[in-house]
N, C-alpha and C positions, 0 to 999 in steps of 0.2 A: 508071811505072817500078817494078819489084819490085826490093826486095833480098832478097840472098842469104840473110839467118838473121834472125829478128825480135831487137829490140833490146831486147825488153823482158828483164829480168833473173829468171829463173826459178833456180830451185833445184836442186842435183846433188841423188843419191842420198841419200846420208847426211846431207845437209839436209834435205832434206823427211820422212826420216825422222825426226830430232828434233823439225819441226816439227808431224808428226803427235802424236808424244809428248806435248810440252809443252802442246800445246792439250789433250788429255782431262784434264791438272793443273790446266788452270786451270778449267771447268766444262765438263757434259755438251754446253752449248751449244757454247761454243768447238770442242770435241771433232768435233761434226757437221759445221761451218762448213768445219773444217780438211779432213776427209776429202770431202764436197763438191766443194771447189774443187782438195784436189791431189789427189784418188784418182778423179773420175767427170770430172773437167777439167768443172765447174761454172761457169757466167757467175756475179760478184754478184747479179745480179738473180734470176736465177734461182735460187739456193740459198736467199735472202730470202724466193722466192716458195712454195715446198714448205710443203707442207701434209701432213701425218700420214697423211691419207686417198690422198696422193699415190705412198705405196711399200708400199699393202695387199696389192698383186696378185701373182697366182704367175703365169708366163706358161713352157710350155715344160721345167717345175723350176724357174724360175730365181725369186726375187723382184724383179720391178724398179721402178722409180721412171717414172713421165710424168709428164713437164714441156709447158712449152710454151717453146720456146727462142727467137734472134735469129728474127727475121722471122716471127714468130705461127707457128712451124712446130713442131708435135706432134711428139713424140720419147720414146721407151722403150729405157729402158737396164736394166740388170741391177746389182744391187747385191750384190755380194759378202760373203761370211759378214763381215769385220771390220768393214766400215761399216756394215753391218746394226746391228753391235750396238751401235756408239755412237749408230745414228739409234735405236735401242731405248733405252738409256740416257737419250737425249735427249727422247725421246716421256714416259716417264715413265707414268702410268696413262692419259693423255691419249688421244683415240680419235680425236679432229677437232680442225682450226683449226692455226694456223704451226706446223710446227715448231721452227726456232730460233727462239727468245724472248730479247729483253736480260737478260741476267742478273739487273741489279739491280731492272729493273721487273716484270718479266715479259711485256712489251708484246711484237711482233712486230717484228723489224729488219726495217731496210730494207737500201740499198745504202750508205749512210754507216756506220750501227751495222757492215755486214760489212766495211768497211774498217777502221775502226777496230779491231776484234776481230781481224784479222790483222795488223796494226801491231803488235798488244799480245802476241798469240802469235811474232812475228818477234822483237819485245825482249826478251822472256821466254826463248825458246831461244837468246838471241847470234848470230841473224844479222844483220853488220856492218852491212848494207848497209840499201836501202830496197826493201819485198816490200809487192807492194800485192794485192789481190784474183786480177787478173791475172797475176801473177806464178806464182800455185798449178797457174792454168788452163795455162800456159804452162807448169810444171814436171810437171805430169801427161803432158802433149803429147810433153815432150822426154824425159821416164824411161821414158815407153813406147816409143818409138824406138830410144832406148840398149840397152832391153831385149832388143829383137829385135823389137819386134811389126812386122809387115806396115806399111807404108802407107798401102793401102788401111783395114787395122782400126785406126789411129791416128786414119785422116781420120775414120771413124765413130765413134771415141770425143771426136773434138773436135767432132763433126758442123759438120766443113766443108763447104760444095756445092763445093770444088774442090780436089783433091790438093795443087796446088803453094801451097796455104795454108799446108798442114800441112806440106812441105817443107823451109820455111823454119821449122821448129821443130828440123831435124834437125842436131845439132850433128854428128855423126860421119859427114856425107854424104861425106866424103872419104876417111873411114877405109877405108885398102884391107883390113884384116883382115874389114872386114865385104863386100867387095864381092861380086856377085853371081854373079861367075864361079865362086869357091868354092864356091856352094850348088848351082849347074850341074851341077858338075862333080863333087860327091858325088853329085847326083840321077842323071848320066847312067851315072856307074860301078857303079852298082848294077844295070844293066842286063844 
């Protein structure tokens, strides 16, 4: 049985924008973690797993990050001028090996250490509620939506194998303002 909207509790607009903020106040790690998971829609695990040597490459202009995501499946994204430079920030003189590090140790996080670090960035910027890892991934998913972006390039920035995953992240599927007859009907008037 699918449901209609996933349940997990992700973050509007001007949420995730403070919670990008508050996380570069608290350290360069925090900083990375945060953009990760709400800016590239990052698994925990996978943000844990990035290695310095993992977003050296230029492909096309663009600099992007390979990962190896859910189901050992190989994956290249692009990384935009502002994460860029907190994962810069966050690299530090470093050339190889994890890049986010526990702050207080310098050890490499795992998937506990990145829950915790967004716990701490969620109570740090006042949001009320409870924001776990998933929540970021799921707030990337859903701001891109709101934004306009396509479906199809939603499904491949959450790298879903099947659209109606990514569907149910769409809070506005019902908004008639955004329905598709409008976008039709500018496209076909232009003829």
């Amino acid at each position: 049985m699918q449901h209609d909207e996933s349940r997990t509790q992700g973050l509007d607009r001007l949420e995730l924008v403070r919670f990008l903020q508050v996380a570069q106040t608290l350290t360069v790690h925090h900083g990375a973690l945060a953009f990760f998971l709400g800016i590239n829609a990052l698994r925990a695990s996978e943000a844990a797993a990035v290695r310095v040597e993992d977003y050296a490459d230029t492909l096309r202009g663009h600099r992007v990050l390979r990962l190896v995501g859910k189901g050992n499946k190989a994956a290249t994204m692009p990384i935009t001028i502002p994460v860029l430079r907190v994962l810069e920030a966050c690299r530090g003189q470093r050339s190889e090996g994890p890049l986010i590090l526990r702050p207080t140790s310098g050890r490499p996080v795992d998937r506990r250490d990145v829950y915790r670090m967004v716990v701490r960035i969620a109570k740090v910027a006042g949001i009320p509620r409870h924001i776990s890892p998933h929540s970021l991934r799921h707030a990337a998913i859903t701001n891109a939506l709101d934004a306009g972006v396509p479906l199809r390039d939603a499904q491949i920035l959450a790298r879903h194998a099947d659209p109606r995953t990514t569907e149910h992240y769409d809070r506005a599927r019902g908004n008639l303002d955004r329905h598709g007859v409008h976008f039709l009907t500018a496209y076909v008037a232009g003829v």
